[in-house]
N, C-alpha and C positions, 0 to 999 in steps of 0.2 A: 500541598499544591494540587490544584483539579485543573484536568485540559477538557475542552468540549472535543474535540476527534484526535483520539494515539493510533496512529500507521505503525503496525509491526513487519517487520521483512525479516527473513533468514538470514540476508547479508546484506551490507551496503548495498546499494542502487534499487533493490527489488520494490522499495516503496515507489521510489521516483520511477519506474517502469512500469508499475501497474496502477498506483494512482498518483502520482504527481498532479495530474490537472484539478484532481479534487482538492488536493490537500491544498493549493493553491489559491482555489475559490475558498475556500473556510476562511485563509488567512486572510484573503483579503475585506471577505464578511464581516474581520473583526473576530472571529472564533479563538479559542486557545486552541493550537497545533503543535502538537507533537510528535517526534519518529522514536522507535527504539528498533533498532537492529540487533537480533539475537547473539550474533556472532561476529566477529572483526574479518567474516571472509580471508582469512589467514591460508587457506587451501588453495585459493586463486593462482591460476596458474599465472599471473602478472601482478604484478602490485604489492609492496610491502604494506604490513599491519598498519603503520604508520601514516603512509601517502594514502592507504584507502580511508583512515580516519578524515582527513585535511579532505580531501575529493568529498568526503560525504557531511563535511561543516560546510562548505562551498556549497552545494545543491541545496541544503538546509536553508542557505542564505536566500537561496534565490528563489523559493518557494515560501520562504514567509514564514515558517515554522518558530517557534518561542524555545523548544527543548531538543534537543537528540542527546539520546543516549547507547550504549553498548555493554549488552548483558554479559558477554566474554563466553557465553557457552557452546562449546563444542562445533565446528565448523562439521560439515559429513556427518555431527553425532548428535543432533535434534531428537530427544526421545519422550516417551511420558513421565520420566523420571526428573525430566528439568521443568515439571508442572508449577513447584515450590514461586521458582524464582521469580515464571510470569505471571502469578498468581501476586507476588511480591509486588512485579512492578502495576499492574491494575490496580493494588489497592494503594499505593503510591500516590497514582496519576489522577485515578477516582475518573476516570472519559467516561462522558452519555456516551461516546459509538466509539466503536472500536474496527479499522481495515487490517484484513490479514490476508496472506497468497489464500487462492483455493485449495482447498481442502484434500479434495479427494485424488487426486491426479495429480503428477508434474515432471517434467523432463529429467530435474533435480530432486532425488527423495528429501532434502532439505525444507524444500519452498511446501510441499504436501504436508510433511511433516510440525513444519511451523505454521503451517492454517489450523491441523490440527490440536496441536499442542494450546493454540491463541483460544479455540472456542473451548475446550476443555477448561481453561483456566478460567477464563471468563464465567462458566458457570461456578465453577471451586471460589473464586475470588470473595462471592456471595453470599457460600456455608458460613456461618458466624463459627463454627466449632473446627475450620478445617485451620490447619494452620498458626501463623503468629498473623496480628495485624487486624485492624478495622475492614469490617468485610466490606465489598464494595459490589453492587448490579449493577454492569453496564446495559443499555436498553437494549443496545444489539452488536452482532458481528456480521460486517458484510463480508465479502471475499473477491478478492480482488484479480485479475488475469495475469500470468507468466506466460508460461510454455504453452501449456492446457489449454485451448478453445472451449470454453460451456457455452450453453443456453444461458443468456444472462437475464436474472430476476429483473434488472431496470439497467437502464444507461444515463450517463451523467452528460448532458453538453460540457465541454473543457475548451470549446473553441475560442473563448475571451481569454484563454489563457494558456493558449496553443506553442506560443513561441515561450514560455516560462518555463513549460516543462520541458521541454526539448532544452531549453539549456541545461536545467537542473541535473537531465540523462548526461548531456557533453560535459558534465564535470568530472566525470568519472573517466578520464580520459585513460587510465591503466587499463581498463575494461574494454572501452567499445574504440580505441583508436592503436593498429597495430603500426610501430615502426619498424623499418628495414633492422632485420634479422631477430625481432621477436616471435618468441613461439605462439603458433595460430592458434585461438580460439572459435567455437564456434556464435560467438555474441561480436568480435572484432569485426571491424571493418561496417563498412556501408551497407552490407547486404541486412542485417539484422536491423537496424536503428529502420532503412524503407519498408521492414516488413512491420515493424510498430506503427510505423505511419499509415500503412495500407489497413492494418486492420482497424485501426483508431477512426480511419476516413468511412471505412465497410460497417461499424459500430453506431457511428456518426449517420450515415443515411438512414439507418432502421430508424430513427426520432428526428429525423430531419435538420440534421446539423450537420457543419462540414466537419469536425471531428469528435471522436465520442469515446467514454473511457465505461467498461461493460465489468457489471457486480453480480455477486450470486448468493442468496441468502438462503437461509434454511426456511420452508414454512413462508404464507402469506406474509406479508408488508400490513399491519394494521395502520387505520387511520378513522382517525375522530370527527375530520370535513374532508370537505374534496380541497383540493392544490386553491391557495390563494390566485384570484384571476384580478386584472384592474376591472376599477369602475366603469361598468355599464360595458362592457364588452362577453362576451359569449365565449364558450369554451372554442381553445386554441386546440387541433389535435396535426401531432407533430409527428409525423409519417412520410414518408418515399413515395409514401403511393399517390 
């Protein structure tokens, strides 16, 4: 099996919150899309392993995606030691691109952890001697936003597909929706889902779109031509200013 874009996340939802709107436009391109979530989020203070499996095939559904999978590794215990296995699934999946949380930073040492862990494999994946398995080069690893605010390398418009992701986030409803007498989280309730909004809309006007979903990449973006433009029209530049 080969996917054209694998979204990895520490846990359930973190794809759908940091790129849901992209993973939706590939699906809808026609692209293969894929998720793998490292761990079953078993830690979570709400939600059994179970009901977060089912919440996280529903969001699947609703973004378009062909596969989701769950590595079963370690919730809180993301290390370099579980290089093997994501190394396993790249050469598996065989993705041109690959999304992972950012890297360097995060409120969750999980979500840093598995940005890290996702580009380390990605290059291992490609040693023909490391390992079991057909080696696989993915072209790149973007990085995707949680917690962490970066400078983003580029922004994706997600606005034709605004209300998609936003559902795909409300499937997760152990997560972001608390009922009378469960214990508070700080993702529960409305105040977190308007802060994704606000910064999605803040991302969104820096390329002149009403919503925007922001990447961070290592190193230049190379390119072989400029951005495809229509016929006989002049360059678009998509800017606030």
């Amino acid at each position: 099996m080969s996917v054209d874009v694998l979204a990895v996340g520490a846990h359930p939802d973190d794809v759908e919150v940091g790129c849901g709107g992209v993973l939706a436009l590939c699906a809808q391109a026609g692209m293969r899309v894929a998720i793998a979530d490292l761990t079953a989020g078993e830690l979570g203070t709400r939600g059994t392993r179970e009901l977060r499996a089912d919440e996280a095939r529903r969001a699947g559904d609703i973004l378009g995606v062909q596969s989701r999978t769950t590595l079963d590794l370690p919730d809180g215990g993301l290390g370099p030691e579980h290089r093997a296995a994501v190394v396993g699934l790249l050469r598996d999946l065989r993705p041109r691109l690959v999304l992972a949380p950012y890297h360097l930073d995060d409120r969750h040492p999980d979500h840093a952890a598995a940005g890290r862990l996702v580009r380390d494999a990605a290059f291992l994946a490609g040693v023909a001697k490391w390992g079991d398995g057909d080696p696989h080069r993915t072209a790149r690893v973007h990085h995707y936003m949680l917690h962490t605010v970066f400078e983003p390398t580029f922004v994706v418009d997600v606005t034709p597909v605004w209300e998609q992701r936003t559902a795909a986030i409300a499937a997760f409803e152990s997560q972001f929706s608390a009922a009378p007498g469960d214990r508070r989280t700080a993702i529960d309730g409305g105040g977190f889902l308007e802060l994704l909004a606000a910064r999605a809309r803040v991302f969104g006007a820096m390329i002149g779109a009403a919503w925007g979903e922001p990447f961070s990449c290592t190193g230049p973006l190379g390119l072989d031509r400029l951005p495809d433009l229509p016929s006989g029209e002049g360059p678009v530049y998509r800017s606030f200013i």
